[in-house]
VEXMIPA-922096 format. One record per residue: residue number from 1; residue in three letters; x, y, z of N, C-alpha, C in turn. Coordinates in nm, 4 decimals, always signed. Layout:
# residues N
<rec NUM; 'ALA'; <X; Y; Z>; <X; Y; Z>; <X; Y; Z>>
...
END
This chain:
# residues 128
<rec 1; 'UNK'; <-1.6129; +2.6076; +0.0346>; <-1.5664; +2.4801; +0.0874>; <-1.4546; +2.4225; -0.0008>>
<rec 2; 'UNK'; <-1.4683; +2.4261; -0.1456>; <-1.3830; +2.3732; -0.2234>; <-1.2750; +2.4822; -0.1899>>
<rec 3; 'UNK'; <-1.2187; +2.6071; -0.2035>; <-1.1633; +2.6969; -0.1382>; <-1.0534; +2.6457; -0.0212>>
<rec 4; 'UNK'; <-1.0886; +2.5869; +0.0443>; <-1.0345; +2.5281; +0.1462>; <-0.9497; +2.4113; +0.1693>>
<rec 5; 'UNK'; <-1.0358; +2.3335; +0.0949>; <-0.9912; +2.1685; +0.0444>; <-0.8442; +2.2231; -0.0450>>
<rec 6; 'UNK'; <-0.8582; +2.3123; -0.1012>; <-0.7759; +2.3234; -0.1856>; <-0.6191; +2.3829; -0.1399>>
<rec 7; 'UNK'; <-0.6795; +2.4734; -0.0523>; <-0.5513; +2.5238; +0.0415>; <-0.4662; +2.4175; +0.1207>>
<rec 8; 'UNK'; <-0.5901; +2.3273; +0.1791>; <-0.5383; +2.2419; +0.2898>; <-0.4623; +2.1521; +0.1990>>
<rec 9; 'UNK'; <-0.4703; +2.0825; +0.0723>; <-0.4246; +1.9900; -0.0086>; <-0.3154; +2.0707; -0.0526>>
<rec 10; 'UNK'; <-0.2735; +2.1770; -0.1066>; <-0.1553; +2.2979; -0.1439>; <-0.0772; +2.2514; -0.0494>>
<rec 11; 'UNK'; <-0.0986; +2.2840; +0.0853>; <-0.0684; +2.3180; +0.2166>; <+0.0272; +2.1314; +0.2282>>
<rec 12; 'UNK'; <-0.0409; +2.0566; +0.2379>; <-0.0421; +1.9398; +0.2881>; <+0.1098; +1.8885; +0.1820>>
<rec 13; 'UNK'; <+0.0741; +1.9488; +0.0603>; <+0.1753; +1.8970; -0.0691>; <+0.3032; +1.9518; -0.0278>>
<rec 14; 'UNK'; <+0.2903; +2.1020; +0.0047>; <+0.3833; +2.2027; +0.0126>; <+0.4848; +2.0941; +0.1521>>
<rec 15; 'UNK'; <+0.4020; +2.0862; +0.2642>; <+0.4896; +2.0312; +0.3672>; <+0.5031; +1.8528; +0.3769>>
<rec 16; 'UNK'; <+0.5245; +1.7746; +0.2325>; <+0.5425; +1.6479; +0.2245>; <+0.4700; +1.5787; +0.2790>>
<rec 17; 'UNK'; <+0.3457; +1.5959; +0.3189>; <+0.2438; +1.4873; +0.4103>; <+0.1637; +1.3962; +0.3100>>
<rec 18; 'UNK'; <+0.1220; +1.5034; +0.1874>; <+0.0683; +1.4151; +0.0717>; <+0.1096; +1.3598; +0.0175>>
<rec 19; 'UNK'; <+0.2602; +1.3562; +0.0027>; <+0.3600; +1.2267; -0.0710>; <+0.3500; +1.1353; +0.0157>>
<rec 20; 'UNK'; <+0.3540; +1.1416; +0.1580>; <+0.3702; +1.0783; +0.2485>; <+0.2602; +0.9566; +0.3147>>
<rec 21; 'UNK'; <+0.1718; +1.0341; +0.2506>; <-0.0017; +0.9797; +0.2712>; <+0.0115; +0.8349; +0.1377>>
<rec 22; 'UNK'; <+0.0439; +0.9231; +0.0437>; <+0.0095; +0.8349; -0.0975>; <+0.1429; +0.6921; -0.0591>>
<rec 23; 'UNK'; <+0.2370; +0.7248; -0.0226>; <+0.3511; +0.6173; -0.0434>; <+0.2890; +0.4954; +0.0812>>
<rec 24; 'UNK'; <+0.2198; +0.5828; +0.1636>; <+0.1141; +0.4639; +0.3030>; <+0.0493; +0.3729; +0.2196>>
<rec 25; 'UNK'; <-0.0263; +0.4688; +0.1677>; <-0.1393; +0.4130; +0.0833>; <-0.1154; +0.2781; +0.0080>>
<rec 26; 'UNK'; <-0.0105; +0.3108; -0.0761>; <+0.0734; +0.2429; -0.1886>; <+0.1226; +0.1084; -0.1153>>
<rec 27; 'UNK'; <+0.1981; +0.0969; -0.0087>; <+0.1960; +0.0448; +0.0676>; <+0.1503; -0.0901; +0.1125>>
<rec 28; 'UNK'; <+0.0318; -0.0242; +0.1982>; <-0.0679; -0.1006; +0.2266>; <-0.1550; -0.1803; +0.1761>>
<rec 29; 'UNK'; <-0.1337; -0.1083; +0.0416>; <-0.1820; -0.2005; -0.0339>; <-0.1348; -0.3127; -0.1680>>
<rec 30; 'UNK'; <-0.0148; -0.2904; -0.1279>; <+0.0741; -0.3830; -0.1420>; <+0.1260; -0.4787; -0.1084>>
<rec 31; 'UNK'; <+0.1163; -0.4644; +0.0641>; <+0.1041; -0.5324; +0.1825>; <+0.0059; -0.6446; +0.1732>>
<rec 32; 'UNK'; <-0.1066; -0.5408; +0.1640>; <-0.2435; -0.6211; +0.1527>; <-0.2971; -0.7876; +0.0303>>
<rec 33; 'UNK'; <-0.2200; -0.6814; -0.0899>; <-0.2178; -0.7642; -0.1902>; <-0.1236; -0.8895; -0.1587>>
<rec 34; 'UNK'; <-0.0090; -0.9010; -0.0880>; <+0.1138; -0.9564; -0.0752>; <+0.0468; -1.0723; +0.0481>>
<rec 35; 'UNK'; <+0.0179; -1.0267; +0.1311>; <-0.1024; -1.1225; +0.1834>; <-0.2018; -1.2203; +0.1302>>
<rec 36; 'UNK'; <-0.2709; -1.2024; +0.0297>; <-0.3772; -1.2313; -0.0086>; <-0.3076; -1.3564; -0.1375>>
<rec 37; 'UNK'; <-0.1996; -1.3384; -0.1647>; <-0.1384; -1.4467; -0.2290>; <-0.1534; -1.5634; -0.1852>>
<rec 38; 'UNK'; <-0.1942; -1.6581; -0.2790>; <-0.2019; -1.8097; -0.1995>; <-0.0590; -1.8541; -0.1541>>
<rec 39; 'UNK'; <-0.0079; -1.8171; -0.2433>; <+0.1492; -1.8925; -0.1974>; <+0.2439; -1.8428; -0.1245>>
<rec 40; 'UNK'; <+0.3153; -1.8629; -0.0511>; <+0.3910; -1.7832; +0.0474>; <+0.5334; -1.8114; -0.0543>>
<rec 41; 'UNK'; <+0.5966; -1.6758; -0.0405>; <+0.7125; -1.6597; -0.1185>; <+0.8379; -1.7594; -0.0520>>
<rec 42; 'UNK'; <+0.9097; -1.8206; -0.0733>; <+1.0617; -1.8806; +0.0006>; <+1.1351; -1.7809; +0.0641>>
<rec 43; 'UNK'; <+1.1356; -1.8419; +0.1662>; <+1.2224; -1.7988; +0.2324>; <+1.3791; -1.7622; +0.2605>>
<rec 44; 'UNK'; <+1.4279; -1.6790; +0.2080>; <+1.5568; -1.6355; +0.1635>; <+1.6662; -1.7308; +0.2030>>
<rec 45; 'UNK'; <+1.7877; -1.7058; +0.1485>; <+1.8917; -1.7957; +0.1662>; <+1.9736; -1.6599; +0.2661>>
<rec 46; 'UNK'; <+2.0848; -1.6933; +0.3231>; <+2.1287; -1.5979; +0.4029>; <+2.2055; -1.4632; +0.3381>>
<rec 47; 'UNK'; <+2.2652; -1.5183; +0.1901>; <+2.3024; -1.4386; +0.0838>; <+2.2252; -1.3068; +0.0619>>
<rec 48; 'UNK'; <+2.1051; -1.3485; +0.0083>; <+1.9824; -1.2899; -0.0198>; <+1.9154; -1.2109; +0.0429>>
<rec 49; 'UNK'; <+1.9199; -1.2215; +0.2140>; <+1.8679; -1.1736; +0.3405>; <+1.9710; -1.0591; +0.3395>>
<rec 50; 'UNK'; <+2.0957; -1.1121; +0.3084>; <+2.2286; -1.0006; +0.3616>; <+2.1560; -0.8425; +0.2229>>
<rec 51; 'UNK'; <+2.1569; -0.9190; +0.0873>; <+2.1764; -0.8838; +0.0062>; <+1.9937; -0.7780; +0.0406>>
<rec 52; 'UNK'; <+1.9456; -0.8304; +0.0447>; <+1.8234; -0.7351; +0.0662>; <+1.7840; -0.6548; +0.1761>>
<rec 53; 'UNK'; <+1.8348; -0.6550; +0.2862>; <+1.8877; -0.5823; +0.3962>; <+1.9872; -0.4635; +0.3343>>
<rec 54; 'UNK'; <+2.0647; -0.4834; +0.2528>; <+2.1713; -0.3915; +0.1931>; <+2.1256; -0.2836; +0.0897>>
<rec 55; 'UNK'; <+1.9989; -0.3178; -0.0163>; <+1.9470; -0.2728; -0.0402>; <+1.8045; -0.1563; +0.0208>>
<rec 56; 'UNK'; <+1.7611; -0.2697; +0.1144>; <+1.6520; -0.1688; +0.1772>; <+1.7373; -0.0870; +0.2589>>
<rec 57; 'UNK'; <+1.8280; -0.0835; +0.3199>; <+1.9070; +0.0100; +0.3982>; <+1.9614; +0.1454; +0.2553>>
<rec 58; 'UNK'; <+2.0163; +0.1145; +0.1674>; <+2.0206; +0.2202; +0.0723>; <+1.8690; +0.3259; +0.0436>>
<rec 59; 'UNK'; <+1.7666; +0.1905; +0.0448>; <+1.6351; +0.2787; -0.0420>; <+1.5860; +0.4027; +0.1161>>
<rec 60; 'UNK'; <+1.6226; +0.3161; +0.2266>; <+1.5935; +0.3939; +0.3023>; <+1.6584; +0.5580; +0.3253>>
<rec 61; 'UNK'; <+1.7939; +0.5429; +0.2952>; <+1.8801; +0.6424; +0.3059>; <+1.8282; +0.7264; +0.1525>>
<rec 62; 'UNK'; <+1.7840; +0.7258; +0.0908>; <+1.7396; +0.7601; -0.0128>; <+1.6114; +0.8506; +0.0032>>
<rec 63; 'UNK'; <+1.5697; +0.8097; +0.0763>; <+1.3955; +0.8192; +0.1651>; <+1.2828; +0.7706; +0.0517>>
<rec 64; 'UNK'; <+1.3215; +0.6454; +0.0437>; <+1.2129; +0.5593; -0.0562>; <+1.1613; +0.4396; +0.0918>>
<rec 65; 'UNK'; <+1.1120; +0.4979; +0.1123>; <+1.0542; +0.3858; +0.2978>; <+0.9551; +0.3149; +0.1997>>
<rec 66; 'UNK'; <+0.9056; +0.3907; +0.1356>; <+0.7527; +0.2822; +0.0918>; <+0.8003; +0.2175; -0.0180>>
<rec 67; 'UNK'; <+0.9093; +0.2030; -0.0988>; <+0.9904; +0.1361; -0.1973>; <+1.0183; +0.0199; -0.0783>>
<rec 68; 'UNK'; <+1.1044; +0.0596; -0.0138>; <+1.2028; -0.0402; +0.0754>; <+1.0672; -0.1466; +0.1859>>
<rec 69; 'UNK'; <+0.9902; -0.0840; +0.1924>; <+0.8539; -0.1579; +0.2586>; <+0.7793; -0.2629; +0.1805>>
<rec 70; 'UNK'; <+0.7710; -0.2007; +0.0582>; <+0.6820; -0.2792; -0.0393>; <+0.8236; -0.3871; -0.1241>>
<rec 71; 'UNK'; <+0.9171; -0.3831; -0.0646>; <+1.0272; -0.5222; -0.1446>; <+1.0176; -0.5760; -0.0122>>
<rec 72; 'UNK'; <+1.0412; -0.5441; +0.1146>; <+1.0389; -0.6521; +0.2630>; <+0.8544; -0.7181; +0.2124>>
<rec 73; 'UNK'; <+0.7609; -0.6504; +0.1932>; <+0.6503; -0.7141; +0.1614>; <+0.6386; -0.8327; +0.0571>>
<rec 74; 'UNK'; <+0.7375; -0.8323; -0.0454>; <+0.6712; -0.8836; -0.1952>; <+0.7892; -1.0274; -0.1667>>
<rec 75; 'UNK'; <+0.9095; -1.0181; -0.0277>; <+0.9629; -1.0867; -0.0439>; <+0.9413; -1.1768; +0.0768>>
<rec 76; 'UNK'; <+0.8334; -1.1130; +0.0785>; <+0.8165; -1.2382; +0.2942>; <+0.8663; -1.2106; +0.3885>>
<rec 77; 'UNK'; <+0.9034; -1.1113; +0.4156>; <+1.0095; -1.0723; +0.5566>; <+0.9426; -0.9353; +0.5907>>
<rec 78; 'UNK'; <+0.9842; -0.9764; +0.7368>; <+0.9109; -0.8705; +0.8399>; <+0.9976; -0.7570; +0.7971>>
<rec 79; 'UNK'; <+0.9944; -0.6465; +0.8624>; <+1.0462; -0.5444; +0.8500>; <+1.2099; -0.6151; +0.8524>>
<rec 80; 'UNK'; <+1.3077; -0.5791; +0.7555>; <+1.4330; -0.6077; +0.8093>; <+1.5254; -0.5447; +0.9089>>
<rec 81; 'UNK'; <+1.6155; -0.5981; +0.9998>; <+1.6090; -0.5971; +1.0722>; <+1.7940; -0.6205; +1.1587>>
<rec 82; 'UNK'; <+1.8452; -0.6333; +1.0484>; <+1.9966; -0.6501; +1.0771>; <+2.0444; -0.5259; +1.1213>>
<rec 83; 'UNK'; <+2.1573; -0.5180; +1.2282>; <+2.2422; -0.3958; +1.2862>; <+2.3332; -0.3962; +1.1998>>
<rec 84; 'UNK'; <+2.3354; -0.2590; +1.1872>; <+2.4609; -0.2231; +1.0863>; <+2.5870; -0.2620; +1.1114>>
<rec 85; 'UNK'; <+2.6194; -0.2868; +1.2341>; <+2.7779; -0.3196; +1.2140>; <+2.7613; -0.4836; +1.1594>>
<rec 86; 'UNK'; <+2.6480; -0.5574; +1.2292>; <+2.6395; -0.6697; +1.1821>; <+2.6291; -0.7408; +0.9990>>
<rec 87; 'UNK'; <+2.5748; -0.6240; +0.9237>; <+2.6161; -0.6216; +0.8175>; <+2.7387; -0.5559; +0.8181>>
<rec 88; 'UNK'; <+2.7923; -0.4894; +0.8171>; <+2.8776; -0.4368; +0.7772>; <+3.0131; -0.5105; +0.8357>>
<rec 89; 'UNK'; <+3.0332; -0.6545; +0.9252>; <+3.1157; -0.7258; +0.9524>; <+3.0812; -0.8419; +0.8344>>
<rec 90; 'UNK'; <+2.9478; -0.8669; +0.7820>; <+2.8829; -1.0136; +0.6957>; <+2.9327; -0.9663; +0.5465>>
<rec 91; 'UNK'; <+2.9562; -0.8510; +0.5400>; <+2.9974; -0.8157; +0.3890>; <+3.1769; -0.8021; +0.4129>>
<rec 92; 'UNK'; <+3.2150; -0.8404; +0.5329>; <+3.3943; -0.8309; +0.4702>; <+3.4497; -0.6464; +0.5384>>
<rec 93; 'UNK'; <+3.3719; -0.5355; +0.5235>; <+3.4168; -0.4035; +0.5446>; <+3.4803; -0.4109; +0.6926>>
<rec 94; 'UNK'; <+3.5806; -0.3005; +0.6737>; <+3.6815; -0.2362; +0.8180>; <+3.5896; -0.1172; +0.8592>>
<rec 95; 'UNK'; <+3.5020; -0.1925; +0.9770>; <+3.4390; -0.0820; +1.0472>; <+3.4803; +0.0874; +1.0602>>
<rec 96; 'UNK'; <+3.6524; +0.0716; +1.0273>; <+3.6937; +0.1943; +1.0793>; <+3.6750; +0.2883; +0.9515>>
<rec 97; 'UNK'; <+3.6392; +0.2659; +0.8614>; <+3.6225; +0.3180; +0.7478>; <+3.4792; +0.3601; +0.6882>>
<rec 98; 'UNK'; <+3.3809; +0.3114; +0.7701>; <+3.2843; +0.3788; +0.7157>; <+3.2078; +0.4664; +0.7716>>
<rec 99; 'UNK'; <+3.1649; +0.5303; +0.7130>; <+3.0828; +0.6519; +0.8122>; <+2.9370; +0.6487; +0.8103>>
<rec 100; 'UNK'; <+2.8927; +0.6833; +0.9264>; <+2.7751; +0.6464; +0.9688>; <+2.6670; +0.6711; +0.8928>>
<rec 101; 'UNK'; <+2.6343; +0.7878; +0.8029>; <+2.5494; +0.8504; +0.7268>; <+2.5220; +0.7915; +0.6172>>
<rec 102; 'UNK'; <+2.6415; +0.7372; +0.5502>; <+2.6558; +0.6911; +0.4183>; <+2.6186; +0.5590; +0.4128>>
<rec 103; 'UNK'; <+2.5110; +0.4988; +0.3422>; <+2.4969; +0.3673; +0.2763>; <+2.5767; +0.2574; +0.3085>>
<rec 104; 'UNK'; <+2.5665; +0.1097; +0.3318>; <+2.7077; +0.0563; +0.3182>; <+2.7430; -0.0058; +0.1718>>
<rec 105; 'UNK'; <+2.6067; +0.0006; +0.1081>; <+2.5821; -0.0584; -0.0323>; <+2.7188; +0.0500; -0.1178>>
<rec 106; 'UNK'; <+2.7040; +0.1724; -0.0576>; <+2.7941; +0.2743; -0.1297>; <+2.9080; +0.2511; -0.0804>>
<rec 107; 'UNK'; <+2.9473; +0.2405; +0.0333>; <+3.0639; +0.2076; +0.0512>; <+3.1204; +0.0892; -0.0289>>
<rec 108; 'UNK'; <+3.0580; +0.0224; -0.0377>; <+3.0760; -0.1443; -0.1366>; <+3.1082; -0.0926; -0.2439>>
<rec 109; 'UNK'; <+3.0179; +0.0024; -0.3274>; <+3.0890; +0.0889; -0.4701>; <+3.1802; +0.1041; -0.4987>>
<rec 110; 'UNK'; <+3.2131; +0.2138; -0.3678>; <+3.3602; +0.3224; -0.3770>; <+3.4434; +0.2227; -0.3368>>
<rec 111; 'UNK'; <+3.4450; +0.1483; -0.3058>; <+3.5831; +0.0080; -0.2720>; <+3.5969; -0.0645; -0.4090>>
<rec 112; 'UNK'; <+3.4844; -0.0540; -0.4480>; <+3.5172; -0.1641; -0.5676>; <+3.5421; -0.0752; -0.6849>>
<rec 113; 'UNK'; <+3.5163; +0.0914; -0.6978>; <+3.5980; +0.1752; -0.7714>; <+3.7380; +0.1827; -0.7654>>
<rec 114; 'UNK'; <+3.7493; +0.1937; -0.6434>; <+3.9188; +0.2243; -0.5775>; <+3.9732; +0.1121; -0.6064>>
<rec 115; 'UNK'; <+3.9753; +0.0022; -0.5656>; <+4.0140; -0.1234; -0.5444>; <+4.0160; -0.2086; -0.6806>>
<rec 116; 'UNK'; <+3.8760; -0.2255; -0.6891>; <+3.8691; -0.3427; -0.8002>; <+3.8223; -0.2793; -0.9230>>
<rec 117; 'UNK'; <+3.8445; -0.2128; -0.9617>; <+3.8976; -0.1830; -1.1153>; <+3.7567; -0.1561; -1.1300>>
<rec 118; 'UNK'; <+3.6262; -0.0916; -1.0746>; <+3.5377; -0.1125; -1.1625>; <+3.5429; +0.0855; -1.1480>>
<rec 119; 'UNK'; <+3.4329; +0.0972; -1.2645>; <+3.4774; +0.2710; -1.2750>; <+3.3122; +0.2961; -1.3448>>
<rec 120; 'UNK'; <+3.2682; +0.4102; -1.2909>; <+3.1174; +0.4909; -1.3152>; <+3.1546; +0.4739; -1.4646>>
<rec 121; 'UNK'; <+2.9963; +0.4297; -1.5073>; <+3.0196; +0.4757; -1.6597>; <+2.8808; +0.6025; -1.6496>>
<rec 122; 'UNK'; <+2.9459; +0.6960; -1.7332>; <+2.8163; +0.7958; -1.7831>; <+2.7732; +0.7785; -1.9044>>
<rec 123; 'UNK'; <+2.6419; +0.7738; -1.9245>; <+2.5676; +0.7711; -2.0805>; <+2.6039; +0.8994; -2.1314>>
<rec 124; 'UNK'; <+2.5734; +0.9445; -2.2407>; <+2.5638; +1.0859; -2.2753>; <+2.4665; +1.0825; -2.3752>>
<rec 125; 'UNK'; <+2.3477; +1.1627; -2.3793>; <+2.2561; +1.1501; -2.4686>; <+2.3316; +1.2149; -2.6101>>
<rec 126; 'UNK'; <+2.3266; +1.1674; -2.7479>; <+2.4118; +1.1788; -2.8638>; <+2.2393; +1.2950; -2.9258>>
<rec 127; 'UNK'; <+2.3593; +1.3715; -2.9556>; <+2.2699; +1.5172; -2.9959>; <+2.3115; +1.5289; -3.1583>>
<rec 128; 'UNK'; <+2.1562; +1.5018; -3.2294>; <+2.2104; +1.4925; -3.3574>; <+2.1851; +1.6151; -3.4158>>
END
């Protein structure tokens, strides 16, 4: 019996269902906890809404769903819920420029690389 359990759990790991199970889990009970708060969190300013919409749309493209679930939870808001062009007109961007796949949080990057002077920094771990 243990034999089995063990395959099926291999099995289950091998095809992402058990990450998938645990990040529910995680979740829900985060959810749960986020509920059970006496105080109800404030309700965002429209900044903030834009700004966390922009983010959970990255964590999603990332495939962090139960990251991006458990910040719509911890911050009071239903699932978010903005259309992308509709952000992507509230942040200033030329629709014709971005592509569908890509983040718009990233697009915001690479503009402000190109554009506004800002530039990747890399650490380098110092090898003594």
């Amino acid at each position: 019996m243990d034999e089995i359990k063990e395959m099926i759990l291999r099995e289950m790991k091998t095809r992402g269902y058990y990450q998938e199970l645990q990040a529910k889990v995680r979740q829900k009970v985060e959810q749960t906890l986020c509920e059970q708060k006496s105080t109800i969190p404030p309700q965002p300013e429209k900044e903030s809404l834009l700004l966390l919409e922009l983010i959970s749309e990255f964590l999603r493209y990332m495939g962090l769903n139960a990251t991006s679930s458990t910040l719509e939870a911890e911050a009071g808001i239903q699932q978010l819920a903005m259309r992308r062009d509709f952000l992507i007109s509230q942040v200033g961007l030329d629709p014709s420029t971005i592509q569908e796949g890509i983040p718009i949080l990233h697009h915001m990057l690479l503009l402000c690389q190109q554009y506004g002077g800002v530039q990747a920094v890399i650490v380098e771990d110092d090898e003594e």
